[in-house]
C-alpha positions as CSV (number, residue, x, y, z in Angstrom):
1,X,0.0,0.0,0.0
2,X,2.7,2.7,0.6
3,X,4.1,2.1,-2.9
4,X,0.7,2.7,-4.1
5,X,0.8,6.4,-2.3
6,X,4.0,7.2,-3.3
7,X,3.2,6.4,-7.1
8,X,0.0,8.6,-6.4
9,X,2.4,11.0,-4.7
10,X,4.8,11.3,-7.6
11,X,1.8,11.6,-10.1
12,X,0.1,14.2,-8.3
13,X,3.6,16.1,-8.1
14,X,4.7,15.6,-12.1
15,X,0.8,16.9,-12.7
16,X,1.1,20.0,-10.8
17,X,4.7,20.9,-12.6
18,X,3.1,20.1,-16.1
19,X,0.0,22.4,-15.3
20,X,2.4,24.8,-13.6
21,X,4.2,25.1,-17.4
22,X,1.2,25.1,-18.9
23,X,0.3,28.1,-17.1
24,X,3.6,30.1,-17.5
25,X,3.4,29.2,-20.7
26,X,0.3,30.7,-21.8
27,X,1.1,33.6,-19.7
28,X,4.5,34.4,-21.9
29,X,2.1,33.7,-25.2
30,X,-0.4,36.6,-23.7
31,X,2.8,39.1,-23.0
32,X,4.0,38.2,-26.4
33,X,0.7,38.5,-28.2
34,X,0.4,41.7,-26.4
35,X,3.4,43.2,-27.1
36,X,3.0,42.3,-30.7
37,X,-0.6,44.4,-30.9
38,X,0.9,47.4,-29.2
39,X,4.1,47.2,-31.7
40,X,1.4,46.8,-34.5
41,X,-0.9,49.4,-33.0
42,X,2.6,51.9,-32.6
43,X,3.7,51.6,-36.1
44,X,-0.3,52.4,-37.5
45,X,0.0,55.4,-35.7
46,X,3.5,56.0,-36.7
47,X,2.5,56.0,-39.9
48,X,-0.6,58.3,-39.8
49,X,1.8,60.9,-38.4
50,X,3.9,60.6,-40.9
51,X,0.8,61.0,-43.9
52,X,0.1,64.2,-41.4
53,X,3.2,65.2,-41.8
54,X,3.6,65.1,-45.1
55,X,0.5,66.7,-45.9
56,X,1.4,69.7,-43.1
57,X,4.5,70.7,-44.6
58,X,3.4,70.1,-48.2
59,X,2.8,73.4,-49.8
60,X,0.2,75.3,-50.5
61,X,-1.0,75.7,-54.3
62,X,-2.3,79.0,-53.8
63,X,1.0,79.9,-52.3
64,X,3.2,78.5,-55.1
65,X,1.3,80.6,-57.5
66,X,0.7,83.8,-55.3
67,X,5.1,84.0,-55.0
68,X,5.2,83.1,-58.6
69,X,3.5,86.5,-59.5
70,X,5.7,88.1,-57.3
């Protein structure tokens, strides 16, 4: 009987360190996934202030012709 507990024993123990991987492992893929969306999400808005950008310093047609006259 007391190789029977200790067989339970071990099993009990090797389960609780398999379901303590699988935990800390889907925690790392949530930090990873996460990390990926706020990359993704940075370079979007990277990019829309760039277009801004752009278009701010772009100039003017009125003004090209206005200092043409000039």
């Amino acid at each position: 009987m007391r190789n029977v507990e200790r067989i339970t024993s071990v099993k009990n123990e090797l389960l609780d360190i398999f379901m303590s991987m699988q935990v800390d492992e889907h925690a790392q893929q949530q930090r990873s996934s996460a990390q990926r969306s706020l990359r993704a999400r940075r370079g979007i808005e990277l990019h829309r202030e760039f277009q801004q950008l752009s278009r701010d310093i772009a100039p003017l047609p009125e003004y090209e012709q206005e200092s043409e006259l000039h």
